[in-house]
C-alpha positions in Angstrom: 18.8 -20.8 27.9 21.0 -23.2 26.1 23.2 -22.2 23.6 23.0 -23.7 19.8 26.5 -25.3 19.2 26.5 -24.2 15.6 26.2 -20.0 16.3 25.7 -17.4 19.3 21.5 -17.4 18.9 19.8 -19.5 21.8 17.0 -21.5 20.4 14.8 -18.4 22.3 16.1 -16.2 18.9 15.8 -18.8 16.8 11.9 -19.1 17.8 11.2 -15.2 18.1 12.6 -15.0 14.1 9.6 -16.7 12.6 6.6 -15.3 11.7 5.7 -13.4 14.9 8.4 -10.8 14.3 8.4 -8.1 16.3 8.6 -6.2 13.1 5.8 -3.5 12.3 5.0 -1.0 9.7 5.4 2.1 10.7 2.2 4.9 11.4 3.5 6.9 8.5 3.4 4.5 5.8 0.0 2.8 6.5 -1.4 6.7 6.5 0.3 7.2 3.4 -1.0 4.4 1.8 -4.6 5.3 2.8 -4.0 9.1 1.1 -2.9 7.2 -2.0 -6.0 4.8 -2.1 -8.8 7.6 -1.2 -6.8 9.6 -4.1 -6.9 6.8 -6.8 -10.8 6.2 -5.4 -11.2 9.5 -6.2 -9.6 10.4 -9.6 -11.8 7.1 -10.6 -14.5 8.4 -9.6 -14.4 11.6 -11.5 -13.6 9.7 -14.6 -16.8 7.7 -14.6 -18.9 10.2 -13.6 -19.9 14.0 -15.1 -17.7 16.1 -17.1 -14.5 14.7 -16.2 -12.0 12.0 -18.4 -10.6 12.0 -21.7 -13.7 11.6 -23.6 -14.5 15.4 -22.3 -12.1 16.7 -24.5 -13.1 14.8 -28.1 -15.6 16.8 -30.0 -19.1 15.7 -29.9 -20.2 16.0 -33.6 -19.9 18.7 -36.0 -18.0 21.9 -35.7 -19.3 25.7 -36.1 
């Protein structure tokens, strides 16, 4: 390999520090970020459906 003559990287690490970086995210952050979706889905879903949100808790006409 031949050696830059401006640094110690070969043009090898220059090449292998673009875009197809070893780099990955790790197993416990994509499942983590799958919980949090399903969760938001969720809560979303049981605000625009049935007996659930803040319009539950406003009164619906007169009292007794």
């Amino acid at each position: 390999m031949k050696k830059l003559s401006s640094g110690s990287k070969t043009e090898k690490d220059i090449e292998n520090s673009g875009s197809n970086s070893n780099h990955r995210t790790p197993t416990w952050v994509k499942v983590l970020g799958i919980i949090v979706i399903v969760i938001a889905v969720l809560v979303i879903i049981m605000i625009f459906t049935g007996d659930h949100g803040p319009g539950r808790h406003l009164p619906s006409g007169g009292r007794h």
